[in-house]
C-alpha positions as CSV (number, residue, x, y, z in Angstrom):
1,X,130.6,109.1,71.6
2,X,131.5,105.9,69.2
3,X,134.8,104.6,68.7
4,X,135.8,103.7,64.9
5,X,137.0,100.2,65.1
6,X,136.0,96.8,67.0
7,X,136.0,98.7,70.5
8,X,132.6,101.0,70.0
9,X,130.7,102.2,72.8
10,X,128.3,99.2,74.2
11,X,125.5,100.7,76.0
12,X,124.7,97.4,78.1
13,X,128.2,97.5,79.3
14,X,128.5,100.8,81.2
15,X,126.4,104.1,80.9
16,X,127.9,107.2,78.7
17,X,129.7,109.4,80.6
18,X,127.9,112.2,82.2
19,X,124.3,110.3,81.1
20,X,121.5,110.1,84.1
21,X,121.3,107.0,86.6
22,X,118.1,105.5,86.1
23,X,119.1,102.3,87.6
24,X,117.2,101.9,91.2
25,X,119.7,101.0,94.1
26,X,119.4,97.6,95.6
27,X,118.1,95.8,93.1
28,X,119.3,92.2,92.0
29,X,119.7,92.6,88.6
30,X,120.9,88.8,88.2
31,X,121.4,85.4,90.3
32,X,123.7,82.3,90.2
33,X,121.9,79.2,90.5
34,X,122.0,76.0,91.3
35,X,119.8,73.2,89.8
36,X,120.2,70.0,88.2
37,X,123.9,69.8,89.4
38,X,124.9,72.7,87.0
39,X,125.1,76.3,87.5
40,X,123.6,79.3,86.0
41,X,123.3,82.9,85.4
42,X,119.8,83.9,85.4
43,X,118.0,87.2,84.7
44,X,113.9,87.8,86.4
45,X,111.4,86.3,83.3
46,X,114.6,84.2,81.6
47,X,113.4,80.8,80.4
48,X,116.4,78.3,80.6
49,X,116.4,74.4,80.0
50,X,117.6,72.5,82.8
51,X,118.2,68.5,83.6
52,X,114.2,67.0,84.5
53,X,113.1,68.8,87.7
54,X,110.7,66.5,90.2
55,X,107.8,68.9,89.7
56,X,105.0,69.0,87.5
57,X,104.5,71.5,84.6
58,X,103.1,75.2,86.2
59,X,104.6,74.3,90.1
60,X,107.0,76.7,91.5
61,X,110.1,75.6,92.6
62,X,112.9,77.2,94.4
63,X,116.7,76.6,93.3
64,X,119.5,76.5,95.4
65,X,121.3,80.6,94.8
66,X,124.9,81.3,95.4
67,X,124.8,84.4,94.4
68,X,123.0,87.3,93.4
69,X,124.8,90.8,91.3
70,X,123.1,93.9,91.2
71,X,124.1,97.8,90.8
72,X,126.0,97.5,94.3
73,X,128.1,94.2,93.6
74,X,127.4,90.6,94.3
75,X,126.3,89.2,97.3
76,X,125.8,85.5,98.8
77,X,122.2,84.3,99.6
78,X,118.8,85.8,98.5
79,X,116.0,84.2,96.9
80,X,115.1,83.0,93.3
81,X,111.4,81.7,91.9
82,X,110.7,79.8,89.0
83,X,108.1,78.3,87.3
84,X,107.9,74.8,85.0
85,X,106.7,75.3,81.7
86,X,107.3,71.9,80.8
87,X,109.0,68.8,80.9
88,X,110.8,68.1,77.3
89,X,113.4,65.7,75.6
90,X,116.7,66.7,74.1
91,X,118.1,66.1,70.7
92,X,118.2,62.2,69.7
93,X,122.3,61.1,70.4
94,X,123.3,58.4,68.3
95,X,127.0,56.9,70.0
96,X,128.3,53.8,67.4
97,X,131.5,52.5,68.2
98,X,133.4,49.3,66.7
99,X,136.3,47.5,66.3
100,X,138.2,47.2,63.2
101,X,138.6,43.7,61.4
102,X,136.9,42.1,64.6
103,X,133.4,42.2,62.9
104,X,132.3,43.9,66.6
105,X,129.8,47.4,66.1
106,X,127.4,48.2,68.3
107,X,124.7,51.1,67.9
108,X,123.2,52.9,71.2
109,X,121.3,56.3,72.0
110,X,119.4,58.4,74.0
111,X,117.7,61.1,74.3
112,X,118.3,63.6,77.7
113,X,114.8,64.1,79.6
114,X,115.3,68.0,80.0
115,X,112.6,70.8,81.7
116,X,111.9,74.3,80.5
117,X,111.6,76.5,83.6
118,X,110.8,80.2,83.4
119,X,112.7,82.6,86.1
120,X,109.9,84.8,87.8
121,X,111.2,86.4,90.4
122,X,115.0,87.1,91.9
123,X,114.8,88.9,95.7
124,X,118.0,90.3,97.3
Protein backbone atom coordinates (compact mmCIF):
# COMPACT_ATOMS: atom_id res chain seq x y z
CA UNK A 1 0.00 0.00 0.00
CA UNK A 2 1.42 3.71 -1.01
CA UNK A 3 2.35 6.18 1.41
CA UNK A 4 1.11 9.98 0.61
CA UNK A 5 4.27 11.94 0.83
CA UNK A 6 8.09 11.55 -0.27
CA UNK A 7 8.32 8.06 1.48
CA UNK A 8 6.04 5.84 -1.06
CA UNK A 9 6.45 2.28 -1.38
CA UNK A 10 9.63 1.43 -3.81
CA UNK A 11 9.21 -1.92 -5.21
CA UNK A 12 13.12 -2.32 -6.01
CA UNK A 13 13.82 -1.69 -2.38
CA UNK A 14 11.97 -4.47 -0.55
CA UNK A 15 8.97 -6.72 -1.60
CA UNK A 16 5.23 -5.81 -0.27
CA UNK A 17 4.46 -7.45 2.67
CA UNK A 18 2.86 -10.76 2.41
CA UNK A 19 3.79 -10.71 -1.68
CA UNK A 20 5.46 -14.16 -3.10
CA UNK A 21 9.41 -14.75 -3.19
CA UNK A 22 10.28 -15.16 -6.61
CA UNK A 23 13.77 -14.41 -6.03
CA UNK A 24 15.97 -17.82 -6.56
CA UNK A 25 18.36 -18.46 -3.45
CA UNK A 26 22.06 -18.15 -4.09
CA UNK A 27 22.20 -16.07 -6.67
CA UNK A 28 24.71 -13.07 -7.01
CA UNK A 29 22.54 -10.39 -7.81
CA UNK A 30 25.61 -7.82 -7.95
CA UNK A 31 29.57 -7.61 -7.61
CA UNK A 32 32.28 -5.10 -6.48
CA UNK A 33 34.95 -4.77 -8.84
CA UNK A 34 38.14 -3.83 -9.24
CA UNK A 35 39.63 -2.37 -12.60
CA UNK A 36 41.46 0.49 -13.67
CA UNK A 37 42.44 1.34 -10.05
CA UNK A 38 38.76 2.31 -9.30
CA UNK A 39 35.95 0.36 -7.87
CA UNK A 40 32.57 -0.55 -9.00
CA UNK A 41 29.20 -1.91 -8.42
CA UNK A 42 28.21 -4.03 -11.30
CA UNK A 43 25.00 -5.83 -12.28
CA UNK A 44 25.30 -9.26 -15.08
CA UNK A 45 24.73 -7.34 -18.88
CA UNK A 46 25.74 -3.62 -17.30
CA UNK A 47 27.97 -1.69 -19.67
CA UNK A 48 30.30 0.63 -17.68
CA UNK A 49 33.28 2.84 -18.94
CA UNK A 50 36.46 2.22 -17.33
CA UNK A 51 40.27 3.72 -17.58
CA UNK A 52 41.85 1.85 -21.22
CA UNK A 53 42.00 -1.91 -20.45
CA UNK A 54 45.18 -3.86 -22.28
CA UNK A 55 42.82 -5.92 -24.44
CA UNK A 56 41.41 -5.59 -27.71
CA UNK A 57 37.73 -4.74 -28.60
CA UNK A 58 35.41 -8.27 -28.18
CA UNK A 59 38.30 -10.14 -25.64
CA UNK A 60 37.08 -11.22 -22.33
CA UNK A 61 38.70 -10.13 -19.42
CA UNK A 62 38.46 -10.92 -15.94
CA UNK A 63 38.44 -8.05 -13.05
CA UNK A 64 39.78 -8.36 -9.87
CA UNK A 65 36.12 -8.94 -7.37
CA UNK A 66 35.91 -8.06 -3.75
CA UNK A 67 32.74 -8.75 -3.31
CA UNK A 68 29.70 -10.16 -4.51
CA UNK A 69 25.73 -9.27 -2.81
CA UNK A 70 22.98 -11.42 -3.43
CA UNK A 71 19.55 -12.47 -1.71
CA UNK A 72 21.70 -14.05 1.27
CA UNK A 73 24.20 -11.07 1.90
CA UNK A 74 27.58 -10.23 0.61
CA UNK A 75 30.32 -12.41 0.37
CA UNK A 76 34.20 -12.13 -0.48
CA UNK A 77 35.53 -13.82 -3.75
CA UNK A 78 33.54 -15.30 -6.78
CA UNK A 79 33.99 -14.61 -10.23
CA UNK A 80 32.97 -11.71 -12.77
CA UNK A 81 33.25 -11.78 -16.90
CA UNK A 82 33.25 -9.05 -19.18
CA UNK A 83 33.55 -8.33 -22.50
CA UNK A 84 35.29 -5.01 -24.43
CA UNK A 85 33.05 -3.31 -26.62
CA UNK A 86 35.44 -0.74 -27.40
CA UNK A 87 38.20 1.35 -26.73
CA UNK A 88 36.93 5.26 -26.58
CA UNK A 89 38.18 8.83 -25.64
CA UNK A 90 36.69 11.08 -22.96
CA UNK A 91 35.41 14.61 -23.18
CA UNK A 92 38.24 17.15 -24.49
CA UNK A 93 39.64 19.01 -20.98
CA UNK A 94 40.87 22.29 -21.52
CA UNK A 95 43.16 23.43 -18.10
CA UNK A 96 44.43 27.42 -18.72
CA UNK A 97 46.01 28.88 -15.94
CA UNK A 98 48.01 32.31 -15.72
CA UNK A 99 49.45 34.76 -13.78
CA UNK A 100 48.08 38.18 -13.36
CA UNK A 101 50.21 41.35 -14.60
CA UNK A 102 53.14 38.84 -15.41
CA UNK A 103 52.05 38.44 -19.08
CA UNK A 104 52.50 34.43 -18.21
CA UNK A 105 49.16 31.98 -19.68
CA UNK A 106 49.65 28.91 -20.70
CA UNK A 107 46.85 26.57 -22.45
CA UNK A 108 47.07 22.60 -22.05
CA UNK A 109 44.47 19.54 -22.56
CA UNK A 110 43.68 16.18 -22.85
CA UNK A 111 41.50 13.92 -23.60
CA UNK A 112 41.26 10.47 -21.10
CA UNK A 113 41.69 7.16 -23.28
CA UNK A 114 38.61 5.36 -21.65
CA UNK A 115 37.07 1.53 -22.68
CA UNK A 116 33.45 0.51 -22.82
CA UNK A 117 33.26 -3.02 -21.23
CA UNK A 118 29.93 -4.95 -21.04
CA UNK A 119 29.43 -7.23 -17.64
CA UNK A 120 28.45 -10.81 -18.95
CA UNK A 121 28.49 -12.91 -16.33
CA UNK A 122 28.85 -12.60 -12.24
CA UNK A 123 29.29 -16.35 -10.52
CA UNK A 124 29.09 -16.74 -6.67
Amino acid sequence: MARAGPFRYCPRSRPEPGAPSYVEKNVADYAVIALGGKQYRVREGERIVVDRVAAEPGETISPRVLAIGGTDGISDGGTVTAEVEEHVLGPKITVFTYRAKKDSKRKMGHRSRLSRVRITGIGG
